[in-house]
N, CA, C and O of each residue as an XYZ file, in Angstrom:
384
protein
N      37.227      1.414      4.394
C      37.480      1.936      5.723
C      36.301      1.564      6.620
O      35.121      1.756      6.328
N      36.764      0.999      7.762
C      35.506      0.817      8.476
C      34.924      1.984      9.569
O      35.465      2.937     10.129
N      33.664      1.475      9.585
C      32.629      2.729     10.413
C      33.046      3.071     11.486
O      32.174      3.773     11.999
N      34.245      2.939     12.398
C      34.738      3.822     13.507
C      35.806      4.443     13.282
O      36.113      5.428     13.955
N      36.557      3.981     12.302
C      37.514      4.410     11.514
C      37.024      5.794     10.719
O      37.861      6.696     10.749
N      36.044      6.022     10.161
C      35.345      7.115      9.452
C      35.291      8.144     10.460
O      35.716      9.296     10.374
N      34.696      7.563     11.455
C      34.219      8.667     12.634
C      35.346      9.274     13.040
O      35.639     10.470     13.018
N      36.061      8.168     13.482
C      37.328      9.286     14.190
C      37.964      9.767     13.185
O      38.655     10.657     13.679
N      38.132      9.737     12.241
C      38.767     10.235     11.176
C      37.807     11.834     11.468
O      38.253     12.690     12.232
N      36.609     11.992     10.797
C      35.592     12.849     10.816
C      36.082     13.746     12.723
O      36.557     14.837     13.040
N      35.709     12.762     13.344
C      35.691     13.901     14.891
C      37.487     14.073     15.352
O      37.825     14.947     16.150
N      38.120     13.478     14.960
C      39.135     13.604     15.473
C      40.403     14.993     14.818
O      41.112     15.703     15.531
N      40.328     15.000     13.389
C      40.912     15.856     12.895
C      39.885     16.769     12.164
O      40.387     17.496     11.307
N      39.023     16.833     12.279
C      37.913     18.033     11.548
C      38.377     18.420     10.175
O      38.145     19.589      9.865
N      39.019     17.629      9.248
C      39.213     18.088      8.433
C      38.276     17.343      7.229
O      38.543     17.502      6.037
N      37.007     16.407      7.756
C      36.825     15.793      6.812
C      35.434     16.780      6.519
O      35.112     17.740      7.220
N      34.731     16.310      5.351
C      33.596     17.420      4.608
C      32.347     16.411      4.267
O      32.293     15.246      4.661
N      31.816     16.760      3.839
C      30.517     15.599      3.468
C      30.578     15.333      2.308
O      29.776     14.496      1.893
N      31.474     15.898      1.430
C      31.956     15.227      0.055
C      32.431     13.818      0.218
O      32.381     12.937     -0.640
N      33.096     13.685      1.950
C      34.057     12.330      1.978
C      32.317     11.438      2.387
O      32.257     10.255      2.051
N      31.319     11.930      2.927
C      30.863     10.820      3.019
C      29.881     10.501      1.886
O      29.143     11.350      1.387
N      29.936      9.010      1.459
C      29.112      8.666      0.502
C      27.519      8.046      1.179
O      27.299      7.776      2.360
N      26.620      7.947      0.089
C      25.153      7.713      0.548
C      25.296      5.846      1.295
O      24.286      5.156      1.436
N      26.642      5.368      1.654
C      26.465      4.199      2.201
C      27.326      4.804      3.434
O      27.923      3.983      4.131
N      27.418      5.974      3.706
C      27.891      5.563      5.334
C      26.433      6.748      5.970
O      26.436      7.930      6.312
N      25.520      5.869      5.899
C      24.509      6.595      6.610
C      24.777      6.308      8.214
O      24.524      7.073      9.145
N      25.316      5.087      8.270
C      25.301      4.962      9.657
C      26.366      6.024     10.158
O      25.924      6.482     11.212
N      27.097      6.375      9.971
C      27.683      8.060     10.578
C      26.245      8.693     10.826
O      25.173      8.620     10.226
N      26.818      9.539     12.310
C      25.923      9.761     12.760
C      25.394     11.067     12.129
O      26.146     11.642     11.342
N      24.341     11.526     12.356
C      23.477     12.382     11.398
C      24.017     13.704     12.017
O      23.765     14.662     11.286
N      24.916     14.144     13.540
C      25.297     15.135     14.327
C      26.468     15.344     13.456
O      26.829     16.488     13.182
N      27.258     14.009     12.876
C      28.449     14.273     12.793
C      28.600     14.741     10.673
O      29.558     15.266     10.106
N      27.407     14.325     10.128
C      26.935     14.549      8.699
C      26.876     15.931      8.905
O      27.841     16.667      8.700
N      25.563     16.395      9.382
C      25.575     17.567      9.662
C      26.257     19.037     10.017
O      26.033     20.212      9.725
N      27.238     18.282     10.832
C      28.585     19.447     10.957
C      29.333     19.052     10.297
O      30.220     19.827     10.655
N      29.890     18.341      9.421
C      30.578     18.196      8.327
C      30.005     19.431      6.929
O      30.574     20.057      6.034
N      28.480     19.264      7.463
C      27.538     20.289      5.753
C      27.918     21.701      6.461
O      28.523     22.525      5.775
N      27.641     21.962      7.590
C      27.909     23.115      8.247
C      29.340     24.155      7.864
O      29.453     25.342      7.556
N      30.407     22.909      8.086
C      32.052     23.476      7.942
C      31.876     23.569      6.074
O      32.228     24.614      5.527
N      31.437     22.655      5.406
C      31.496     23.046      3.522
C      30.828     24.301      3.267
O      31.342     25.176      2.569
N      29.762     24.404      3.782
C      29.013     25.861      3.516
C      29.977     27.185      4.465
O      29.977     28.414      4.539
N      30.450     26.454      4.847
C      31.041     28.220      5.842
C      32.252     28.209      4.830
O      32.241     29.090      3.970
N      33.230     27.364      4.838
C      34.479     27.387      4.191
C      34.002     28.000      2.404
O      34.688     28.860      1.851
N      32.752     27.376      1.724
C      32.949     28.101      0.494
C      32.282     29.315      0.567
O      32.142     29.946     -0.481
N      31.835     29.770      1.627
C      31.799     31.337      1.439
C      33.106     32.290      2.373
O      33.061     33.391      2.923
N      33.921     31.536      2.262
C      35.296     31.851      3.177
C      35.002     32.496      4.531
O      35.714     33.401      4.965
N      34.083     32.082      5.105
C      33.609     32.518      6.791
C      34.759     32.045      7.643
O      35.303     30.978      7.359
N      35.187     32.799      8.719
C      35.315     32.020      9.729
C      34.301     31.750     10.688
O      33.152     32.106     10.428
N      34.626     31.014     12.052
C      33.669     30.562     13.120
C      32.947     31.428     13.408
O      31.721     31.330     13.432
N      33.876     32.851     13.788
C      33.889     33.785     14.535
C      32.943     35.301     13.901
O      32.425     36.322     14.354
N      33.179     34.539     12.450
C      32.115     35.591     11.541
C      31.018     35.032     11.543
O      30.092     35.843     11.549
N      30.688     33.890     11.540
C      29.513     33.240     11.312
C      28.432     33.388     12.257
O      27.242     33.701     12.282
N      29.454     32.994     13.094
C      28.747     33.044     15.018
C      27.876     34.937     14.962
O      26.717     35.257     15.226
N      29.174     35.873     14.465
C      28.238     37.088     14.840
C      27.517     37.279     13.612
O      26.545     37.933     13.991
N      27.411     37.133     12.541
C      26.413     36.764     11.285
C      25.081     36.252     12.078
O      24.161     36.892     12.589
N      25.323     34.907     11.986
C      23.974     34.124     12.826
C      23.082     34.558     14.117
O      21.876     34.384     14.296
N      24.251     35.307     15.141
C      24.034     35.158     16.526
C      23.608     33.987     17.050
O      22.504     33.765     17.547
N      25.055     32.807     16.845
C      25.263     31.731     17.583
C      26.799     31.991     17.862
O      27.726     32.507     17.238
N      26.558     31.141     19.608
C      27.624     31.304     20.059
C      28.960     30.510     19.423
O      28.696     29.392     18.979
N      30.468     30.972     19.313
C      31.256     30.508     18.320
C      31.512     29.155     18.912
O      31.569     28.180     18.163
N      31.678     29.023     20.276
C      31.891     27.355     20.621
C      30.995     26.381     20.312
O      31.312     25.226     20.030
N      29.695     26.879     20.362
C      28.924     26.038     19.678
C      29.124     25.517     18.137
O      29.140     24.340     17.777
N      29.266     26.636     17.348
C      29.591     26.177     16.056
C      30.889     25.103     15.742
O      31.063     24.204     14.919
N      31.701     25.689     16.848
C      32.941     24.730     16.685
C      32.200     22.982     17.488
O      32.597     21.846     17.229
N      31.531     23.222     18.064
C      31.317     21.674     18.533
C      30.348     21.299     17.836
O      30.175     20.081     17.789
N      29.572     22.019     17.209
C      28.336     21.084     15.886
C      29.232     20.564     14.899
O      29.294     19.342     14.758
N      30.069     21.467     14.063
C      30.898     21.253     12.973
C      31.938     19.902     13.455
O      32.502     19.319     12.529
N      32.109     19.570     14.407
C      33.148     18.414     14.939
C      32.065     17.331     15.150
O      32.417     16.179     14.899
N      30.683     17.551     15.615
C      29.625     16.436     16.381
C      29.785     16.132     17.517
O      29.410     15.039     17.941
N      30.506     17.224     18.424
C      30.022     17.024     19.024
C      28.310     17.776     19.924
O      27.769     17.521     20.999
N      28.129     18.305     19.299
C      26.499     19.097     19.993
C      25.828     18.602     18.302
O      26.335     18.250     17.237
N      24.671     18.787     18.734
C      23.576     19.311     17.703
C      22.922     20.592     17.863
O      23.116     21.352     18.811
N      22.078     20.811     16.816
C      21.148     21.667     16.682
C      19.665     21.931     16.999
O      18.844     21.047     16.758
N      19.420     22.690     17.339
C      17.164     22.728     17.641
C      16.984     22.965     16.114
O      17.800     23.594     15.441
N      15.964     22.465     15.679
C      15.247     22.887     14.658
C      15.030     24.306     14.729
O      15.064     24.697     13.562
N      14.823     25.284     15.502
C      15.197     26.847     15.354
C      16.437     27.182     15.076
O      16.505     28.145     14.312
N      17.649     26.649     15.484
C      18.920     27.048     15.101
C      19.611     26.819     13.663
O      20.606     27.342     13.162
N      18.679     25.803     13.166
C      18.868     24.854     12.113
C      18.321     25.709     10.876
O      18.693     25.577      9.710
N      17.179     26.788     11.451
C      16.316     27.372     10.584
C      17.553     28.543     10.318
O      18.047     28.764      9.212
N      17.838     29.066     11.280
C      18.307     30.522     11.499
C      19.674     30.093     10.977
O      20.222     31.188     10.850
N      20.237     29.512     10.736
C      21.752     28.581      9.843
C      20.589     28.873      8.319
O      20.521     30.053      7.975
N      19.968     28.120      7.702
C      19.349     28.206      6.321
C      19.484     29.961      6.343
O      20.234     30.485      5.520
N      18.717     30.818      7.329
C      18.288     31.927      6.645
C      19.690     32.612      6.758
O      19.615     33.762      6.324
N      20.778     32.331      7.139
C      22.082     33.397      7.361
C      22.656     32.676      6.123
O      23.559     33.352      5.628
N      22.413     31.463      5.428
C      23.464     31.112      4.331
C      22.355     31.279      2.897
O      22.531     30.721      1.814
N      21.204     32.203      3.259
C      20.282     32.428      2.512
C      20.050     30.873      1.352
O      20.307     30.912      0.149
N      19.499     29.570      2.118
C      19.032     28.861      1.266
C      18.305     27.926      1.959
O      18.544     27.415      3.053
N      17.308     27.745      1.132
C      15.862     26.575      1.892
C      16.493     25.937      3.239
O      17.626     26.287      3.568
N      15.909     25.183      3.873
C      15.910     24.139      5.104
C      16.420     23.058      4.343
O      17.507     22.566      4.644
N      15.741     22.628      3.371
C      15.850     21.742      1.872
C      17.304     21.727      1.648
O      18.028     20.773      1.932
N      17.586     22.535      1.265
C      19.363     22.804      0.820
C      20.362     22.000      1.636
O      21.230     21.134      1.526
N      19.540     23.036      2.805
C      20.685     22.912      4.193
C      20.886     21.134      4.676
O      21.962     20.542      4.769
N      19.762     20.669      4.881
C      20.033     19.069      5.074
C      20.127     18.416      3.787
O      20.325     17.222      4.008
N      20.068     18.681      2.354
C      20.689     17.792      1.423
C      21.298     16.952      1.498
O      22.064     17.164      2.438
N      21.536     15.776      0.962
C      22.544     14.689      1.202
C      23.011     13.934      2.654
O      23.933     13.129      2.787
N      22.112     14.432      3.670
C      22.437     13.754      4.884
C      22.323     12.842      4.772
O      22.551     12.072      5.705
């Protein structure tokens, strides 16, 4: 599959996870890796947006547009995501 083909696949139907991406599509963008790790960690602790958002205290549209790529994160928000899914910074960017 080629690299725009991935993406829209990834931003267009949100259904893809970071299981689908392998360590050769680095060139996907690191916004769109990232909210892919975001939606696997919420879904296996069966969260929704809307729990997460008041869990975290982030706003829920935001979460919905990191998890798609389209926004990113501050390195404070990034922190405060590790400490609400209680695991390292380490964890949290694994496999990007």
């Amino acid at each position: 599959m080629a690299r725009d083909e991935r993406l829209k696949q990834h931003l267009g139907n949100g259904t893809t996870s970071t299981k689908a991406f392998s360590s050769l599509d680095r060139h996907v963008p690191i916004d769109a890796r990232f909210g892919a790790r975001l939606r696997d960690l919420r879904k296996e602790r069966q969260w929704t947006q809307l729990y997460m958002a008041t869990h975290l205290g982030i706003d829920r549209s935001h979460i919905s547009d990191v998890e798609r790529g389209r926004k990113s994160m501050t390195l404070s928000l990034i922190a405060v995501v590790a400490l609400g899914f209680e695991i390292s910074l380490s964890e949290l960017l694994d496999h990007l």
